[in-house]
FIZAMI-177621 format. One line per 10 residues: their letters; for each residue x, y, z of N, C-alpha, C. Coordinates in nm, 4 decimals, padded with zeros to 6 digits. Example, Ala and Ser with C-alpha at 12.3 -4.5 7.8 and 13.67 -1.06 7.14 Angstrom:
<pts>
AS> 01.3190 -00.5690 00.7800 01.2300 -00.4500 00.7800 01.3200 -00.3300 00.7800; 01.2850 -00.2250 00.7080 01.3670 -00.1060 00.7140 01.2900 00.0030 00.7870
</pts>
This chain:
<pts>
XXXXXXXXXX> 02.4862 -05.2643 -18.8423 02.5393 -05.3887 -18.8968 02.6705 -05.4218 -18.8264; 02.6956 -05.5414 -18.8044 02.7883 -05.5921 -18.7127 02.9176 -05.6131 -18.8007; 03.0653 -05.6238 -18.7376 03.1553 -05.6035 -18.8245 03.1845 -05.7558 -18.8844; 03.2713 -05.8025 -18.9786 03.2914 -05.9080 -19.0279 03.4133 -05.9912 -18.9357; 03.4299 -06.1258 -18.9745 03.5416 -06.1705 -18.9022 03.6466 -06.0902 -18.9162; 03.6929 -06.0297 -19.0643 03.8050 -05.9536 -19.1145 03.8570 -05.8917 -18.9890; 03.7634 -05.7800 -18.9723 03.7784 -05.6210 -18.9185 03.7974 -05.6789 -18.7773; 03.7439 -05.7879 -18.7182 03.7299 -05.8139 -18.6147 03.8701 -05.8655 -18.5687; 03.9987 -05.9469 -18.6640 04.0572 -05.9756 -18.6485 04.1501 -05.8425 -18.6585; 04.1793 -05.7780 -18.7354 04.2109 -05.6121 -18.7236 04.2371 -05.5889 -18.5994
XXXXXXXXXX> 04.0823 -05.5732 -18.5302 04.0590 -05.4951 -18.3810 04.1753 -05.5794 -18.3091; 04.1717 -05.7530 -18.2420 04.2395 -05.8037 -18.1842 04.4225 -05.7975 -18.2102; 04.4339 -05.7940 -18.3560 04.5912 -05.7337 -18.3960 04.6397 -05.6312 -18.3543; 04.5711 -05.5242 -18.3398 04.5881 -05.3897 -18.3263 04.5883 -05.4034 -18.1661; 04.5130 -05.4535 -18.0822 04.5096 -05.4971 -17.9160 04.6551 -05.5604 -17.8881; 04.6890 -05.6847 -17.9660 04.8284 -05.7265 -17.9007 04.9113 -05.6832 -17.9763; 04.9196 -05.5849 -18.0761 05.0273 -05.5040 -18.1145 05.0415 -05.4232 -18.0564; 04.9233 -05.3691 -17.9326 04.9625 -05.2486 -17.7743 04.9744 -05.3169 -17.7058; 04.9724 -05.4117 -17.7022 05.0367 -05.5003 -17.5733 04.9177 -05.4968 -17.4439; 04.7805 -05.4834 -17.5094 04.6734 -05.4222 -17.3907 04.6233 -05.5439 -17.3437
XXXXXXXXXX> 04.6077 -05.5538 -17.2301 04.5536 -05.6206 -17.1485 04.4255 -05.6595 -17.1723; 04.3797 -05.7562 -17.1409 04.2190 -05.7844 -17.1586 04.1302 -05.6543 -17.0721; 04.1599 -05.6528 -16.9552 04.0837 -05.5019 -16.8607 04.0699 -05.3940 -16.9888; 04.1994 -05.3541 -16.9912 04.2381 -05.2523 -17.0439 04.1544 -05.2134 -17.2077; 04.1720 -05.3011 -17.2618 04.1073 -05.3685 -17.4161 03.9407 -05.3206 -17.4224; 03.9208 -05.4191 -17.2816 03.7377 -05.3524 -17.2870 03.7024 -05.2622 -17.2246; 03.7611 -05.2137 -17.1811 03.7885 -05.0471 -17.1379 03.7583 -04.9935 -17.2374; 03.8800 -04.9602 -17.3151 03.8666 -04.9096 -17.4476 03.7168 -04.9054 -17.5526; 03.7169 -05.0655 -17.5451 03.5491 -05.1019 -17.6302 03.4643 -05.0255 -17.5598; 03.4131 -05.0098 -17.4430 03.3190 -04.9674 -17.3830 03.3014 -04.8069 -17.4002
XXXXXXXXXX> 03.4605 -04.7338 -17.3655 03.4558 -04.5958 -17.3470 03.4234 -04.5434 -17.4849; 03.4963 -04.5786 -17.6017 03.4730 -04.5642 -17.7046 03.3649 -04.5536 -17.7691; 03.3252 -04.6911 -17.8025 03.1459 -04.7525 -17.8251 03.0668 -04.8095 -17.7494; 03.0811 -04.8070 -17.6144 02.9644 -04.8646 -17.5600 02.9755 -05.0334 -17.5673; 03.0427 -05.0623 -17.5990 03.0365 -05.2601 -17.6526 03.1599 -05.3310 -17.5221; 03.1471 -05.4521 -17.5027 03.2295 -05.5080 -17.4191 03.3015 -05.6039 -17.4961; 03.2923 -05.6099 -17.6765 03.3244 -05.7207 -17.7278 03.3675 -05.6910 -17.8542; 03.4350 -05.6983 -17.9670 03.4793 -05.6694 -18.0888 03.3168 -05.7263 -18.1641; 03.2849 -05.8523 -18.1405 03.1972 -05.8998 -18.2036 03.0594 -05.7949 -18.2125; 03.0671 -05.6993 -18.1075 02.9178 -05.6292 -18.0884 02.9697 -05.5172 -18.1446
XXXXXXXXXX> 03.0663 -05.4582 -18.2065 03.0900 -05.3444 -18.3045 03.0357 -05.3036 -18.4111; 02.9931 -05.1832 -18.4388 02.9113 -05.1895 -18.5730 03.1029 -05.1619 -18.6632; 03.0337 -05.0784 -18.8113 03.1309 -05.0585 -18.8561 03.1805 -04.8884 -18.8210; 03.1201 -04.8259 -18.7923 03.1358 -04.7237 -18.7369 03.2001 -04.7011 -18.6062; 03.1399 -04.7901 -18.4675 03.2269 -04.8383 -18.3897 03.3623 -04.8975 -18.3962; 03.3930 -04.9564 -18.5139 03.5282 -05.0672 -18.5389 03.5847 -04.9125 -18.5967; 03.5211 -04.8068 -18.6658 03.6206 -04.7073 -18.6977 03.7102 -04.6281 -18.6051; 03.5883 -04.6141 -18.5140 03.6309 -04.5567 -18.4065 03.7344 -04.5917 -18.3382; 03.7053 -04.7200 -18.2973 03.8228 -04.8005 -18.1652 03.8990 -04.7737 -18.2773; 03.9344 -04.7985 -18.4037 04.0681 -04.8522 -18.4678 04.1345 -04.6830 -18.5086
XXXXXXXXXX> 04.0511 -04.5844 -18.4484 04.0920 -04.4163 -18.4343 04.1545 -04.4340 -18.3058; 04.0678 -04.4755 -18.2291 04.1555 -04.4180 -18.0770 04.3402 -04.5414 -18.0541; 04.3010 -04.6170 -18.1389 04.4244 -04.7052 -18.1121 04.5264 -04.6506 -18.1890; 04.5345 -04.5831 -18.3225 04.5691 -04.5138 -18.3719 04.6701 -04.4136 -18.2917; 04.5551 -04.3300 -18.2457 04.5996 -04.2253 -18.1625 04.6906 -04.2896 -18.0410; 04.6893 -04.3886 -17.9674 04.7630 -04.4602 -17.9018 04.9100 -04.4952 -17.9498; 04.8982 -04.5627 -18.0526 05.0895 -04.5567 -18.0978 05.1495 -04.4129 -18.1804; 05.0201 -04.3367 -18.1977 05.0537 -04.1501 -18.2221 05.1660 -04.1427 -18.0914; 05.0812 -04.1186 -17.9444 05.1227 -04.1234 -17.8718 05.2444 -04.1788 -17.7870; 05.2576 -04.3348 -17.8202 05.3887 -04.3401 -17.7899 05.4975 -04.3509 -17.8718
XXXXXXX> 05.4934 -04.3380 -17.9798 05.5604 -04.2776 -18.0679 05.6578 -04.1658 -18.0148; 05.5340 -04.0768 -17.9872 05.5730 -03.9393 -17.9436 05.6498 -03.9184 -17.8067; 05.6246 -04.0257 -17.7292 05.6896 -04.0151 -17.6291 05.8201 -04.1026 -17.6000; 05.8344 -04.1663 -17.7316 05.9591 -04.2380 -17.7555 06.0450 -04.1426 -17.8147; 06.0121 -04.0422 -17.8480 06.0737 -03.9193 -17.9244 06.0794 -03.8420 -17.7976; 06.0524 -03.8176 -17.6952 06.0931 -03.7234 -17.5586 06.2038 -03.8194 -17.5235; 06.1806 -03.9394 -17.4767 06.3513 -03.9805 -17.4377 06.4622 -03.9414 -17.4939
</pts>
């Protein structure tokens, strides 16, 4: 089942709240789930990407804490 507008708007918030590039963005979709598009996400997929983005401001977080 495909995700709702909601979640979908989520995914794109969470994209320009990393500041990711369109390349970069469906990168992500693809490596993640296989999809080139928020719209082709199931809800399991939308968990996922919205795990690995997660883990992304984990990350610079963490490396704002090494400076």
């Amino acid at each position: 089942m495909a995700i709702g507008r909601k979640k979908k708007a989520l995914v794109h918030i969470a994209k320009e709240d990393l500041h990711l590039e369109d390349e970069s963005y469906r990168q992500i979709l693809k490596g993640v789930q296989g999809v080139e598009s928020a719209i082709q996400l199931t809800v399991e997929g939308f968990e996922k990407v919205m795990k690995r983005f997660e883990q992304m401001v984990r990350n610079m977080d963490e490396s704002l804490l090494i400076t």
